[in-house]
C-alpha positions, 0 to 999 in steps of 0.5 A: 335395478332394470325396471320391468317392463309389463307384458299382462293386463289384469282382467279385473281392474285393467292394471298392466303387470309383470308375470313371469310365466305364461302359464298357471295363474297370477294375483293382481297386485292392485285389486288382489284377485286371481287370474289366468296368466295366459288370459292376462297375457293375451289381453296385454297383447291384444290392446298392445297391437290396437295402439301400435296400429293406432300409432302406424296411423299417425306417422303420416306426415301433415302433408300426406294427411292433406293428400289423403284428404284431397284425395278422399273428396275426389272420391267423395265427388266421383260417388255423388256423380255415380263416377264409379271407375273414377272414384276407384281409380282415386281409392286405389291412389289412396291406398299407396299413401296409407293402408290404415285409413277405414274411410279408404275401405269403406269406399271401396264399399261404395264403389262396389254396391253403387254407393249403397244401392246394390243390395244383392251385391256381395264383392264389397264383403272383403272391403268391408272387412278390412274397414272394420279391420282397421277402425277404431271404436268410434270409427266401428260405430261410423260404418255400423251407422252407414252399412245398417240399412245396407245390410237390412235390405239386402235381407230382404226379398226382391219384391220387398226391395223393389217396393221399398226403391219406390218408396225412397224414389218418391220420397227423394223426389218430394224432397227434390221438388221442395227444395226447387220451390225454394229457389224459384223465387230467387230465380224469379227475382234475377229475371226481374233484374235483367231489364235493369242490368241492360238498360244500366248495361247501355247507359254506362257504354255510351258514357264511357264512348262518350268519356273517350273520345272526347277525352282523345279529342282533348287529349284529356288522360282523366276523360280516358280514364274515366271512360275506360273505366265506365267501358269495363263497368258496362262489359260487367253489366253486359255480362251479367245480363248474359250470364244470368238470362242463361242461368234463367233459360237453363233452370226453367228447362229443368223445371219443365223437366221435372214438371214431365218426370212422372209421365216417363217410363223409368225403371226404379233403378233409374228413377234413382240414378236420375233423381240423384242426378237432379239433385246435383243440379239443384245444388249447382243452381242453389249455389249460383256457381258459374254456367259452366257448372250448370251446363256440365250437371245438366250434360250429366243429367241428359246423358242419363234420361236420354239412356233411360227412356226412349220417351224421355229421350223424345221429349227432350229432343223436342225441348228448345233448351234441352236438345242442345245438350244431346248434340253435346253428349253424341258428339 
């Protein structure tokens, strides 16, 4: 005898049964109470359609998860730098590897409210929409906890949210100037160490000039390979005393920056947009990458203040260190 398959749930204790008809009502054969055929049928339905989509979630490949997921840190990277068109363009790359993704929406979220800051934006609603759409419960919980206070101050008036966009600017702001207070020592001690990598810079170059040419005199392979070696230990030192006397001269510059901020006439909207800015620097900084990095965070930040304030503008024309990146930026 074919085993039939269920195609109702029981609204009491949840066990997926059998009915035959569509309509009337039906016993639970497990906990024996009555209920509605057509209620049982459609919950059956309902969780049915939850677990296939679950499912049509999961036929992404390894590799298509692993391009969904670079993909989705482009994104991540282009909305800290308020690369709007970027991080759409990558949203919608995203989109041709799956459409069951909540985090692929709620991007577009961000895109359109300028990563939560637009509070009287209303084109994000369809996006949002179709994240709650396909997430899962702890997925519902994940955008409920980052659309919360999005949602709370849009409610509010445009005196309220200008007073509340202070409020967060001074507190991103203190939260800003400790997290420099942290790095200063560590600067302050790289400072401390570029005598000692010059001079060792000096002393190894002449070693290893000495090590070759009397190695070339004597025709001695092991002076020039010694000397050889001292030569690229010397290049080493040399370059990190360049490296890190620029990486100095660039983070003093934008602590002298910092030091002027309150006295520029910035609107709250771009104190914001300039203050998230300067955390990108903090982090480049914090995370002693290369001066390529320090120099295009930098880049970005000027890009921003001279567009903001013609005061800050000046004050950064006149700045031996700063100048240099708006000649960058006009050209």
């Amino acid at each position: 005898m074919q085993e039939q398959k269920p195609n109702a749930k029981c609204p009491y204790c949840g066990a997926e049964l059998n009915i035959g008809y569509d309509k009337g009502t039906g016993l639970c054969t497990v906990c024996k109470k009555q209920f509605d055929n057509e209620k049982a049928i459609k919950l059956y339905n309902s969780l049915y359609e939850e677990k296939k989509e679950e499912q049509e979630k999961t036929t992404l490949s390894g590799e298509q998860y692993l391009e969904l997921d670079r993909v989705l840190n482009r994104v991540e990277f282009h909305l800290e730098r308020r690369n709007f068109n970027s991080a759409k363009e990558e949203l919608e790359k995203a989109l041709t590897i799956t459409t069951n993704d909540y985090r692929i929406y709620f991007g577009f979220v961000r895109v359109e409210t300028q990563n939560l800051t637009d509070y009287r934006n209303t084109t994000h609603e369809e996006y949002l929409k179709k994240a709650i759409d396909c997430a899962d419960s702890e997925e519902k919980k994940i955008i409920l906890r980052l659309y919360k206070d999005f949602y709370n101050l849009s409610k509010l008036s445009d005196e309220d949210i200008l007073q509340y966009k202070k409020e967060e600017n001074v507190a991103i702001k203190q939260k800003i100037e400790e997290k420099f207070k942290d790095l200063i020592p560590v600067y302050m001690k790289k400072e401390r160490s570029l005598k000692l990598s010059l001079i060792l810079g000096i002393v190894v170059a002449v070693l290893s000039l000495a090590g070759l040419i009397v190695g070339a005199i004597l025709k001695n392979e092991v002076l020039l390979v010694v000397g050889s070696v001292l030569l690229f230990i010397s290049y080493l030192l040399f370059r990190n005393f360049y490296l890190t006397k620029k990486a100095n001269k660039l983070f003093n510059a934008l602590l002298d920056f910092y030091d002027q901020f309150d006295n520029f006439e910035f609107s709250e909207e771009g104190k914001r947009e300039i203050l998230d800015a300067m955390k990108l620097c903090r982090k480049e900084f914090a995370n002693n990458n290369n001066t390529t990095g320090y120099e295009n965070s930098l880049a970005s930040l000027i890009q921003i203040i001279i567009g903001a304030s013609e005061k800050a503008r000046r004050y950064i024309l006149s700045h031996e260190t700063l100048k240099e990146f708006v000649d960058i930026y006009e050209d």
